[in-house]
N, C-alpha and C positions, 0 to 999 in steps of 0.2 A: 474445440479449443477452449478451455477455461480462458473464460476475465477476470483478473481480479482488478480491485478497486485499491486507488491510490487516494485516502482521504489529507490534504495536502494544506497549505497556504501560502499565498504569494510571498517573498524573500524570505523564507523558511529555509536558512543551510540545511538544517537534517531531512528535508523533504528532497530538496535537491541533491545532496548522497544518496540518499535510499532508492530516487528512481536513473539515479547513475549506477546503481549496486544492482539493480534490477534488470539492467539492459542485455550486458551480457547472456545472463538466463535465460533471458525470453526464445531463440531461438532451439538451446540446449532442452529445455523443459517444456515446450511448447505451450504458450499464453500471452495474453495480451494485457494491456495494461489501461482502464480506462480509470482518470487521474477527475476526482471530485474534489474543489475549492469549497471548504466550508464557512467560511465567510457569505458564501452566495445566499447561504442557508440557515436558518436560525437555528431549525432541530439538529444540524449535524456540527454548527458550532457550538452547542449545549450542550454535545454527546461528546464530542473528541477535541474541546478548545485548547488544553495542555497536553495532550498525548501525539497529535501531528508529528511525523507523517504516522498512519494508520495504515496498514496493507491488509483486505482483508478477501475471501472467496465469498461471496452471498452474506448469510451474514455473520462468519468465522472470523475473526480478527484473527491474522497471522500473527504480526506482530507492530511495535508500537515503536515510536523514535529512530531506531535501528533494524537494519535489515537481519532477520535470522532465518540464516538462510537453510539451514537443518530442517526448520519449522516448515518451510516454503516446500522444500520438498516432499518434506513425509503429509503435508496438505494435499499434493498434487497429485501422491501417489492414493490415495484412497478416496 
């Protein structure tokens, strides 16, 4: 089962849509979702401090702010 990564930060509305946007799918598409705080971390709030939320497989960024979910899938599918 793929995981992807939810790179996030704490009372972030577009973080909280996008793993609201994401829930549904999980069982349809089967993945899980592990959810990284980049505040905890210097390199990954360097990397993604105005793009959050980040969704990405290894190290593919899906997509950035917004769920695309088209993306998500033609990700999963190959």
């Amino acid at each position: 089962m793929p995981e992807l990564t939810l790179y996030y930060r704490e009372g972030c509305h577009l973080c909280d849509h996008m793993l609201a946007a994401l829930a549904p799918l999980q069982a349809e598409l089967g993945f899980t979702v592990r959810q990284r705080d980049i505040d905890g971390n210097a390199a990954l709030r360097e990397r993604f401090n105005e793009k959050v939320p980040v969704l990405a497989l290894e190290d593919e960024i899906i997509c950035c702010h917004f769920l695309d979910e088209k993306g998500l899938r033609d990700t999963l599918k190959s």
